[in-house]
PDB file with one MODEL, atoms N, CA, C and O in Angstrom:
MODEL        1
ATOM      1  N   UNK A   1      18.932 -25.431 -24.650  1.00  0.00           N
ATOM      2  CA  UNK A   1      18.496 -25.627 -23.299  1.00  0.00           C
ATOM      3  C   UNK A   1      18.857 -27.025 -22.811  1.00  0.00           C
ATOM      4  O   UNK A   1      19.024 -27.310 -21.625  1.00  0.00           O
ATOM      5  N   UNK A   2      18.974 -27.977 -23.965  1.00  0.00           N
ATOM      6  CA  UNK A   2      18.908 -29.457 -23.723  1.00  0.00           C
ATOM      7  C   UNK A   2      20.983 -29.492 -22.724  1.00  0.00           C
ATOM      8  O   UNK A   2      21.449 -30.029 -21.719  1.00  0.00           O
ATOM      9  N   UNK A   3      21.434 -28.718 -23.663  1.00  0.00           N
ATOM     10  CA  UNK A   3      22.821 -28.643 -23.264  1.00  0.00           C
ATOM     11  C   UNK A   3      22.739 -28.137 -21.812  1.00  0.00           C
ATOM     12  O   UNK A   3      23.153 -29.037 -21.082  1.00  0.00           O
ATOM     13  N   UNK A   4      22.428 -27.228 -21.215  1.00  0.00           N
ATOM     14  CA  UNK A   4      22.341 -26.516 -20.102  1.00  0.00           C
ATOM     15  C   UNK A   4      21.323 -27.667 -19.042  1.00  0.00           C
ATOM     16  O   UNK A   4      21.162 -27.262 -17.891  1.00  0.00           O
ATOM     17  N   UNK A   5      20.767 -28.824 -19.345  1.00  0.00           N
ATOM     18  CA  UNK A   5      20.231 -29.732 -18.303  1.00  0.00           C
ATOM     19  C   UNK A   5      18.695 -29.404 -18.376  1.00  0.00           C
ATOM     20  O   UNK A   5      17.883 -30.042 -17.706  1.00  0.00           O
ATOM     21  N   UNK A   6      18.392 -28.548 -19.082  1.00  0.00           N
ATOM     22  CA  UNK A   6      16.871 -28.772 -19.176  1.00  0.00           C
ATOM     23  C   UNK A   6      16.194 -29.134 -19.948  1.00  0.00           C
ATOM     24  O   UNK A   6      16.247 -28.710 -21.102  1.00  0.00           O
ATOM     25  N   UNK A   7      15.268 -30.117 -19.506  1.00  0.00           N
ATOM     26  CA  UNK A   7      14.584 -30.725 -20.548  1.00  0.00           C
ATOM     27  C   UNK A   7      13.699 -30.170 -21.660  1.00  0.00           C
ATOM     28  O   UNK A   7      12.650 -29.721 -21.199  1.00  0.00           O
ATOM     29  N   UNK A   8      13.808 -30.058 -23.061  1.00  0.00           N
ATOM     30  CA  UNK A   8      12.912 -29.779 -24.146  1.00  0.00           C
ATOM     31  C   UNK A   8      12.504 -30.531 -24.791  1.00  0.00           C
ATOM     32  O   UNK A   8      13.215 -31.520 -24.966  1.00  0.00           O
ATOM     33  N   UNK A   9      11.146 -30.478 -25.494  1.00  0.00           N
ATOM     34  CA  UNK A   9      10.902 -30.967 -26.226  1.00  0.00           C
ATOM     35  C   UNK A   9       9.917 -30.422 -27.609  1.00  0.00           C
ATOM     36  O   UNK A   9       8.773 -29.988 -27.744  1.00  0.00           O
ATOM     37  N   UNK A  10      10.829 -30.657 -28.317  1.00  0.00           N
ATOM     38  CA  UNK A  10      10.110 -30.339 -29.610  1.00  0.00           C
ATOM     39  C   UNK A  10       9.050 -30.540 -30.346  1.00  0.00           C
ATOM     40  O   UNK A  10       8.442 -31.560 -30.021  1.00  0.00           O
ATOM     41  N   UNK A  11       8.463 -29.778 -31.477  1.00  0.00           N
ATOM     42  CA  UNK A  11       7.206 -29.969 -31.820  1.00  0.00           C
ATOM     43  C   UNK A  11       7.482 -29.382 -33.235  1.00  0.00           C
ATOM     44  O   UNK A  11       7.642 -28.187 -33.485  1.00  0.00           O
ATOM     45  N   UNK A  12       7.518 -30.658 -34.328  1.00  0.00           N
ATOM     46  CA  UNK A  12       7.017 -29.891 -35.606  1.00  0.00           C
ATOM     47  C   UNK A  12       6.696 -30.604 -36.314  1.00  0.00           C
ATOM     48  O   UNK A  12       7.004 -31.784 -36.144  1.00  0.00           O
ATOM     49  N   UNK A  13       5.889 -30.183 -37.487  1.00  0.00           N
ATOM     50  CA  UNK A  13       4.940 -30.558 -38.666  1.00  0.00           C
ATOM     51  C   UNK A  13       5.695 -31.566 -39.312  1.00  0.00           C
ATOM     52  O   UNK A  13       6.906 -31.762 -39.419  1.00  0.00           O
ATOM     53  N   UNK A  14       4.540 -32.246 -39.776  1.00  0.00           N
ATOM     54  CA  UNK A  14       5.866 -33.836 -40.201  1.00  0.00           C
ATOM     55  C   UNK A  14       6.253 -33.653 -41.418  1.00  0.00           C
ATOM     56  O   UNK A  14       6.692 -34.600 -42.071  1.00  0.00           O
ATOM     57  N   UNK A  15       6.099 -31.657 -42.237  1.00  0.00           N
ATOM     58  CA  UNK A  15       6.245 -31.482 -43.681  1.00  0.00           C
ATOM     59  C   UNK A  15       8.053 -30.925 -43.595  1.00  0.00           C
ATOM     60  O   UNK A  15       8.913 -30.701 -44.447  1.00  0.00           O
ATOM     61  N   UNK A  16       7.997 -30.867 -41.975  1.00  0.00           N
ATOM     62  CA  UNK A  16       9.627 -30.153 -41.738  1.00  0.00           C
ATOM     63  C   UNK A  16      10.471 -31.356 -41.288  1.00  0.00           C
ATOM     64  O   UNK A  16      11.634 -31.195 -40.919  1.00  0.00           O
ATOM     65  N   UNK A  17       9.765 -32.799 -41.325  1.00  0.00           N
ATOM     66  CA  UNK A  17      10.340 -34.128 -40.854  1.00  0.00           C
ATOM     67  C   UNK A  17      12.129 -34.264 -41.393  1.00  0.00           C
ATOM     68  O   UNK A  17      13.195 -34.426 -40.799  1.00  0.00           O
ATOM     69  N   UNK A  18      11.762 -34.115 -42.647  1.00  0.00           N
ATOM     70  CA  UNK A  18      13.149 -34.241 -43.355  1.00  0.00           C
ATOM     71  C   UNK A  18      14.341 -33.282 -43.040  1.00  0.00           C
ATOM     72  O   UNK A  18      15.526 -33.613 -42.996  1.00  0.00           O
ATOM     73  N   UNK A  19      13.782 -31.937 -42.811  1.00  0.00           N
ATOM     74  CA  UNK A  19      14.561 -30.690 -42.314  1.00  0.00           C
ATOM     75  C   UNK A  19      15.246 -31.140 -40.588  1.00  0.00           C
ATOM     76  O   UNK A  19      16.417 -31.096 -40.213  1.00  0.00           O
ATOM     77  N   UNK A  20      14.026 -31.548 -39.831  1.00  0.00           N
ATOM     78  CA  UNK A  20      14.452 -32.030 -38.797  1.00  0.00           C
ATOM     79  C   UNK A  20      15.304 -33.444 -38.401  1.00  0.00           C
ATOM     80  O   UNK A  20      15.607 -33.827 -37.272  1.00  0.00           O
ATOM     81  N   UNK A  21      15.482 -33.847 -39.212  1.00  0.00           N
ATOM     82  CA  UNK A  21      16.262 -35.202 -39.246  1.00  0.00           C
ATOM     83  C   UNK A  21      17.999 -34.563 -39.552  1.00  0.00           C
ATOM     84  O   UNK A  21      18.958 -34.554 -38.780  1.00  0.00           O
ATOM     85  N   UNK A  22      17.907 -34.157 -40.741  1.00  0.00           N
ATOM     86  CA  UNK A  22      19.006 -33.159 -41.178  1.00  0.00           C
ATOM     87  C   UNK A  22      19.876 -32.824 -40.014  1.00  0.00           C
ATOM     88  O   UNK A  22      20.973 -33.143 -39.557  1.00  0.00           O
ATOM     89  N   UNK A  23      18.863 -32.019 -39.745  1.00  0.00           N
ATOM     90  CA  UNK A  23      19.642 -31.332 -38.581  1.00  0.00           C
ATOM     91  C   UNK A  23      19.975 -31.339 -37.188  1.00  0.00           C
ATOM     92  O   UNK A  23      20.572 -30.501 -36.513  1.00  0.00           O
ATOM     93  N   UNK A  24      19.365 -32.686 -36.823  1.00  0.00           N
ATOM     94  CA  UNK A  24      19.834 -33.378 -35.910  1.00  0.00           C
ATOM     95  C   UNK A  24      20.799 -34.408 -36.333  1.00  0.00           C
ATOM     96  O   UNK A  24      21.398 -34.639 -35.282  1.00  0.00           O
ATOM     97  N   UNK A  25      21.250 -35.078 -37.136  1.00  0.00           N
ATOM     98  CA  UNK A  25      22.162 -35.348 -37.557  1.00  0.00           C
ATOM     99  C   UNK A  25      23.551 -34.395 -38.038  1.00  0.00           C
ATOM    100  O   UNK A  25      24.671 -34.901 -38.102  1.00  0.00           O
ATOM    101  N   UNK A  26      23.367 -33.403 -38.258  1.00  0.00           N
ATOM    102  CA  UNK A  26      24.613 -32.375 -38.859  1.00  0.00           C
ATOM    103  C   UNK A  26      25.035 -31.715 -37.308  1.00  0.00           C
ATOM    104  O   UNK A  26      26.219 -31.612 -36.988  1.00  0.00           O
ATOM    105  N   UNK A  27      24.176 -31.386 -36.609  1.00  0.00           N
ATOM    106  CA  UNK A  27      24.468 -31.630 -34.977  1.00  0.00           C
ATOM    107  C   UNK A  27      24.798 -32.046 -34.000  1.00  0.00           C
ATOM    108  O   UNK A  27      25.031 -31.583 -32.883  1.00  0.00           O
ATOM    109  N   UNK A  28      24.833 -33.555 -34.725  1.00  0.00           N
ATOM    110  CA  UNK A  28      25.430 -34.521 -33.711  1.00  0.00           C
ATOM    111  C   UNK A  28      24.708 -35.589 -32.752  1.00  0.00           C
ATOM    112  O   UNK A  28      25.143 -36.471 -32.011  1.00  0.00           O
ATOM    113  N   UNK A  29      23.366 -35.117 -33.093  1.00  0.00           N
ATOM    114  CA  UNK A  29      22.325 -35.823 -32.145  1.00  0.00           C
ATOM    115  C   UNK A  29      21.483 -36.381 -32.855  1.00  0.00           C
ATOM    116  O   UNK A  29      20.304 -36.204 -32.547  1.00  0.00           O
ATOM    117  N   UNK A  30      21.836 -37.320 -34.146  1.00  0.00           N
ATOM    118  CA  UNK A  30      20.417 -37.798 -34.731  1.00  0.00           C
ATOM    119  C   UNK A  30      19.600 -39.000 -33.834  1.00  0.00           C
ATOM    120  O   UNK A  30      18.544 -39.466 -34.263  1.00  0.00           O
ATOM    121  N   UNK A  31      20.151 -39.420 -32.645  1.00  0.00           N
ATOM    122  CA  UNK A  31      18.667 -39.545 -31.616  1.00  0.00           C
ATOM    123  C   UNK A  31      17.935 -39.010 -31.119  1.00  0.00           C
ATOM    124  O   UNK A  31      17.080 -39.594 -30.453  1.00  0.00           O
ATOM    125  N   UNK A  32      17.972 -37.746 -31.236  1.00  0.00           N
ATOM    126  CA  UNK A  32      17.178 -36.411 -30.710  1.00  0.00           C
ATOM    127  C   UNK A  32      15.629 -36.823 -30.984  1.00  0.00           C
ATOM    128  O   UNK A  32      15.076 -36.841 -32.084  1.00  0.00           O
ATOM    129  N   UNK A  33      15.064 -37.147 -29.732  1.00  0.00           N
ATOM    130  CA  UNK A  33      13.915 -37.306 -29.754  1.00  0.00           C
ATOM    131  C   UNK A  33      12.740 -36.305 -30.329  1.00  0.00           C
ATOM    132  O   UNK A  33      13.463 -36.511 -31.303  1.00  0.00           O
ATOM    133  N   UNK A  34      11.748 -35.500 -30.689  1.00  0.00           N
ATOM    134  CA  UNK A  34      10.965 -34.467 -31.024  1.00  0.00           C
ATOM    135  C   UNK A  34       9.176 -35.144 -31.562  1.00  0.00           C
ATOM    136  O   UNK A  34       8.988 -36.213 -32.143  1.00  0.00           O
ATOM    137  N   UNK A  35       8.352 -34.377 -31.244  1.00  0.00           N
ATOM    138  CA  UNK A  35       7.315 -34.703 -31.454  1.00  0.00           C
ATOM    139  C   UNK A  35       6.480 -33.967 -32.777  1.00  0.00           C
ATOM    140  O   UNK A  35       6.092 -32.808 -32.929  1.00  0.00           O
ATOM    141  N   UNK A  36       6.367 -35.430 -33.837  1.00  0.00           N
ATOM    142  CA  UNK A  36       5.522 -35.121 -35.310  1.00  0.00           C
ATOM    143  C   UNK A  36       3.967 -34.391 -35.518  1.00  0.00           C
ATOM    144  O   UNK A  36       3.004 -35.116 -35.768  1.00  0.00           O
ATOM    145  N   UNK A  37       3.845 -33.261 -35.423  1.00  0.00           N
ATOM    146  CA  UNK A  37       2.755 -33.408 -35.826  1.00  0.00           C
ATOM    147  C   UNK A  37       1.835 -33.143 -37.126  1.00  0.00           C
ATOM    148  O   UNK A  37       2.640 -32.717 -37.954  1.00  0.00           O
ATOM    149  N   UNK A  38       0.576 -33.178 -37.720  1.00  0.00           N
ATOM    150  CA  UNK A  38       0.314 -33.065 -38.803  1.00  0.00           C
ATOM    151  C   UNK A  38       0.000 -31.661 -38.990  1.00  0.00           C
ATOM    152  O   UNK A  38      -0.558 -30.883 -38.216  1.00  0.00           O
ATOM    153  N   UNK A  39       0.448 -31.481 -40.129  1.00  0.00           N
ATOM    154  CA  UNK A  39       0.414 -30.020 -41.099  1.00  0.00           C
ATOM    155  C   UNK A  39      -1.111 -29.562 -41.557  1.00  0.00           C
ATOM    156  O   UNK A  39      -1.944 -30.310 -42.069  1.00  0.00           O
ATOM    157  N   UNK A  40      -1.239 -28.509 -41.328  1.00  0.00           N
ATOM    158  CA  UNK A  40      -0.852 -27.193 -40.984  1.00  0.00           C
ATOM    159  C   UNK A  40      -1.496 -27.235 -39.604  1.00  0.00           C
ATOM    160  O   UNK A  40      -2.363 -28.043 -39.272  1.00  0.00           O
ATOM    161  N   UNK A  41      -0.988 -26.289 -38.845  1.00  0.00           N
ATOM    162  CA  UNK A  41      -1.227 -25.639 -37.546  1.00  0.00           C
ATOM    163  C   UNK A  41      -1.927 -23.865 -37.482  1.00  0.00           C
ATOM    164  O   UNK A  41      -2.551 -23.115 -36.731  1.00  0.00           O
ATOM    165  N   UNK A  42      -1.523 -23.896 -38.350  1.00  0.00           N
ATOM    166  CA  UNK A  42      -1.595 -22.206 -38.387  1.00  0.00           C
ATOM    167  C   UNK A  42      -3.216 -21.816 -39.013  1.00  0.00           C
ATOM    168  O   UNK A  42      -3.495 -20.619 -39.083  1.00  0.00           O
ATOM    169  N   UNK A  43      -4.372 -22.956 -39.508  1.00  0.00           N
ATOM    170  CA  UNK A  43      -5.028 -22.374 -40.031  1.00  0.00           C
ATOM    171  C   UNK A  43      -6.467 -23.245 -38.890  1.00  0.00           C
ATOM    172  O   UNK A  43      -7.674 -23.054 -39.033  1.00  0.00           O
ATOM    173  N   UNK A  44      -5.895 -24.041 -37.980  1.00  0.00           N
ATOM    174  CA  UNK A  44      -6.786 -24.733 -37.053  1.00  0.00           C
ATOM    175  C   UNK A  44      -7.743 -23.250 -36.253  1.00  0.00           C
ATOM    176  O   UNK A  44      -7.439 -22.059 -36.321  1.00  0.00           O
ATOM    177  N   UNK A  45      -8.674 -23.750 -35.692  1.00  0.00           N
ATOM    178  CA  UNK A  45      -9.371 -23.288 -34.803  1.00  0.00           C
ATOM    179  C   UNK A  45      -8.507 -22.982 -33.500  1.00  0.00           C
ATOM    180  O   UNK A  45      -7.315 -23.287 -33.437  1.00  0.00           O
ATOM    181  N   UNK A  46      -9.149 -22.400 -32.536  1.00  0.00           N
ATOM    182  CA  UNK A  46      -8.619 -23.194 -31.035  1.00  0.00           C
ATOM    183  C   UNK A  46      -9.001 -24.732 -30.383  1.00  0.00           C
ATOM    184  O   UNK A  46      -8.379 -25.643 -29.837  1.00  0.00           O
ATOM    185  N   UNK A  47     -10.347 -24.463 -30.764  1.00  0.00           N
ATOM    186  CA  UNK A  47     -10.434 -25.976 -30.174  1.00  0.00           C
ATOM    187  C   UNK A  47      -9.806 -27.044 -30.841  1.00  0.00           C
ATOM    188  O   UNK A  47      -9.326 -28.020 -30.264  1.00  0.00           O
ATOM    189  N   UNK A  48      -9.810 -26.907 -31.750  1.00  0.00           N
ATOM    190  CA  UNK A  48      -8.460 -28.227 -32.913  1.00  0.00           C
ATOM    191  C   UNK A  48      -6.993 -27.957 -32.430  1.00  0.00           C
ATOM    192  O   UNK A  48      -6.025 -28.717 -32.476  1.00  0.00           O
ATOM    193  N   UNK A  49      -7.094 -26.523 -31.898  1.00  0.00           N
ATOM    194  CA  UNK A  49      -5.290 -26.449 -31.254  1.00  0.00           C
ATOM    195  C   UNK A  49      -5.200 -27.136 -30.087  1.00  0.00           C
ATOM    196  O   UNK A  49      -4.192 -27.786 -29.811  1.00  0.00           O
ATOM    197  N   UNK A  50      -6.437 -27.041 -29.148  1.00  0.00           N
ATOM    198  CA  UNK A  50      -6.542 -27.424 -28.108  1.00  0.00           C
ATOM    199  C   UNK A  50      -6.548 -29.514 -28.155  1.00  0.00           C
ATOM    200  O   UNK A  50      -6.009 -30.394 -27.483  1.00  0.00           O
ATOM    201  N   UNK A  51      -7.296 -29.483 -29.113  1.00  0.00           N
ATOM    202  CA  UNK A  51      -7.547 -31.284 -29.728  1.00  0.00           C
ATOM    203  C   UNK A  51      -6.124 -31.593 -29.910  1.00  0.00           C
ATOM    204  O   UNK A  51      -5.476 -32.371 -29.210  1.00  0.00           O
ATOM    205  N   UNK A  52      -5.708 -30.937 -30.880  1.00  0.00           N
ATOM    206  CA  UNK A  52      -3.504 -31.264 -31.508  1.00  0.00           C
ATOM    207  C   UNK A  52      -3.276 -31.386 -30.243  1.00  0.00           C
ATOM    208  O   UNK A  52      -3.496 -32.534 -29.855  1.00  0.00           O
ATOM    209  N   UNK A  53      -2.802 -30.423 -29.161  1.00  0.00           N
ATOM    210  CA  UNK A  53      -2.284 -30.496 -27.949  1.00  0.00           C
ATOM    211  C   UNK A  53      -2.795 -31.838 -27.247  1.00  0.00           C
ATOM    212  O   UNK A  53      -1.796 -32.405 -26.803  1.00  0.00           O
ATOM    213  N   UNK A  54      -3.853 -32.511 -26.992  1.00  0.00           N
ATOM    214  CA  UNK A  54      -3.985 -33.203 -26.209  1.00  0.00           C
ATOM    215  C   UNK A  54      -3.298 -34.252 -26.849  1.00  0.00           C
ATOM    216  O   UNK A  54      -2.502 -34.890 -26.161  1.00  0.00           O
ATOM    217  N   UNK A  55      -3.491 -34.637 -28.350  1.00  0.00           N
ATOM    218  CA  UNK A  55      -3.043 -35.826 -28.737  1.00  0.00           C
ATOM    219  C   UNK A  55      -1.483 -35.791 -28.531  1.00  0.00           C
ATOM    220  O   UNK A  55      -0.640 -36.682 -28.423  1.00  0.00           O
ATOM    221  N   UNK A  56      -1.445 -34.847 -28.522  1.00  0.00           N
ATOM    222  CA  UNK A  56       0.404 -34.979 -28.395  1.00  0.00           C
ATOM    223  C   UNK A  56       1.100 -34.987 -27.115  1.00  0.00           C
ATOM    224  O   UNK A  56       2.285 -35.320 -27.097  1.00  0.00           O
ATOM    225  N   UNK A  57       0.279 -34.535 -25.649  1.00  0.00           N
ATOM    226  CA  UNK A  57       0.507 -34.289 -25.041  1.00  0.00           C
ATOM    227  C   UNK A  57       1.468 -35.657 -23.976  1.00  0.00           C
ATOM    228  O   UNK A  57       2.359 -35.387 -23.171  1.00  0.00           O
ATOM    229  N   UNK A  58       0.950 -37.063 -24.295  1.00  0.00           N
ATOM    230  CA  UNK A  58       1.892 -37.849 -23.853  1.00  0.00           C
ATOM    231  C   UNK A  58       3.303 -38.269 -24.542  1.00  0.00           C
ATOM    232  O   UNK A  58       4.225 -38.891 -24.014  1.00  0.00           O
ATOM    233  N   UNK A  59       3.220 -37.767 -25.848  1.00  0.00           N
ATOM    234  CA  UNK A  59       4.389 -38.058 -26.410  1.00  0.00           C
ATOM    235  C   UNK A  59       5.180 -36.890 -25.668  1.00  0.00           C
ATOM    236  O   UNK A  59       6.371 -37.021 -25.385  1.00  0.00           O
ATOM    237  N   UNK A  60       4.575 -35.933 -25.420  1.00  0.00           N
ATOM    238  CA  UNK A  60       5.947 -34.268 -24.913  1.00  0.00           C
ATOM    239  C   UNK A  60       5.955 -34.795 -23.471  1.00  0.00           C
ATOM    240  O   UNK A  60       6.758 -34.055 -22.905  1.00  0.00           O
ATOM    241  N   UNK A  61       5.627 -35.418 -22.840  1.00  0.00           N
ATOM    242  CA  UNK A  61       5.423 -35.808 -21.263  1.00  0.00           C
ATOM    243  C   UNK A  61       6.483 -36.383 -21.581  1.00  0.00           C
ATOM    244  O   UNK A  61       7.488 -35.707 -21.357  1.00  0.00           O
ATOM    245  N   UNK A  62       6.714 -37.760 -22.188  1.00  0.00           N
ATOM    246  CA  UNK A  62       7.734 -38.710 -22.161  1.00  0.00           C
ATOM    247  C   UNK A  62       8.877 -38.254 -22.905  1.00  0.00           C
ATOM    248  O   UNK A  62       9.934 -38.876 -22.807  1.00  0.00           O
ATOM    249  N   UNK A  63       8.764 -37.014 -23.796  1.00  0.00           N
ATOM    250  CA  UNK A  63      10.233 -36.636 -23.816  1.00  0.00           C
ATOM    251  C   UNK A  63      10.997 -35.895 -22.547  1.00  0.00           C
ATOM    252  O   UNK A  63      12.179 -36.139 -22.307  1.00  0.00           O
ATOM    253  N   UNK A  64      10.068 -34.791 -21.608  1.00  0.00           N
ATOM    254  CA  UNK A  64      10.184 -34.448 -21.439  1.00  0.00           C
ATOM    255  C   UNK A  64      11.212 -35.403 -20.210  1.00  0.00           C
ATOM    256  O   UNK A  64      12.416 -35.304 -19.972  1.00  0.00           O
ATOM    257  N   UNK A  65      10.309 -36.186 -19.691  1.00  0.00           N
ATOM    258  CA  UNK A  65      10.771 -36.737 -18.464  1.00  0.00           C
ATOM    259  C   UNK A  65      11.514 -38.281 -18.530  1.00  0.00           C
ATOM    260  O   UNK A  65      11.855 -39.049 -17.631  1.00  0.00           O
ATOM    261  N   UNK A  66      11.607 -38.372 -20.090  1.00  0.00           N
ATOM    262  CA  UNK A  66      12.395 -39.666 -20.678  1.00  0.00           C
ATOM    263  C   UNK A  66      12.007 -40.799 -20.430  1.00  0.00           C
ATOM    264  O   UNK A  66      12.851 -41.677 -20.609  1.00  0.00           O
ATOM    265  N   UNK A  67      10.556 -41.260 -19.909  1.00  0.00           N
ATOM    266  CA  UNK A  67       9.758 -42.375 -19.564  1.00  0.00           C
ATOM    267  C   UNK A  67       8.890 -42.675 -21.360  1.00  0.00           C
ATOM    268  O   UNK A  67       8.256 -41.898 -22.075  1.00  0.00           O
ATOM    269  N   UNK A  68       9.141 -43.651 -21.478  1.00  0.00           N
ATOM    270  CA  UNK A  68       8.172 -44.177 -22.770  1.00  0.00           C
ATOM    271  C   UNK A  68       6.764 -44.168 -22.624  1.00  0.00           C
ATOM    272  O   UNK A  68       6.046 -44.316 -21.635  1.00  0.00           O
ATOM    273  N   UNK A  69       6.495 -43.939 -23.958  1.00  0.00           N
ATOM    274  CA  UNK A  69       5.026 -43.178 -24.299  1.00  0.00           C
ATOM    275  C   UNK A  69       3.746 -44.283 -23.427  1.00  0.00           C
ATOM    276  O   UNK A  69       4.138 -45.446 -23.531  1.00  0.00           O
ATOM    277  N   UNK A  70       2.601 -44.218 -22.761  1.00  0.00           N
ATOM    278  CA  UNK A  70       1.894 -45.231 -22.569  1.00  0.00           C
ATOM    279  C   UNK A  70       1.193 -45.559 -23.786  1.00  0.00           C
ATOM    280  O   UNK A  70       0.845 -44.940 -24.792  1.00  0.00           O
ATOM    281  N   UNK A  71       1.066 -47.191 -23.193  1.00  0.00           N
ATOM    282  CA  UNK A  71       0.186 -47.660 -24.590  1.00  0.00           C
ATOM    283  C   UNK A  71      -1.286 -47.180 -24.579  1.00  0.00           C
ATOM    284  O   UNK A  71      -2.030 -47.449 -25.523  1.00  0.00           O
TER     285      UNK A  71
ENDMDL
END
């Protein structure tokens, strides 16, 4: 999508950190921005999904729209 002009931004577990580095490098883009978060996801509540989401939510803002994270 990033190719086609729209902005994405990624989201994965910082246990796939190394996988994701990889492969933004074998791609061509190891500046590829993406957002870390902590492992596991799959066994949270909603409201802890809802908690993950907020904390992350200015880091995916500022990929999205390429403005740096606020302090």
């Amino acid at each position: 999508m990033e190719k086609r002009g729209v902005p994405t931004a990624a989201i994965i577990t910082h246990v796939f950190l190394n996988t994701a580095q990889a492969m933004t490098r074998m791609m061509g883009v190891p500046e590829y921005r993406y957002v870390v978060a902590q492992h596991p996801l799959s066994s949270l509540t909603d409201d802890e999904v809802k908690q993950r989401a907020n904390e992350l939510a200015d880091e995916v803002e500022s990929i999205l729209t390429g403005a740096p994270v606020a302090a």
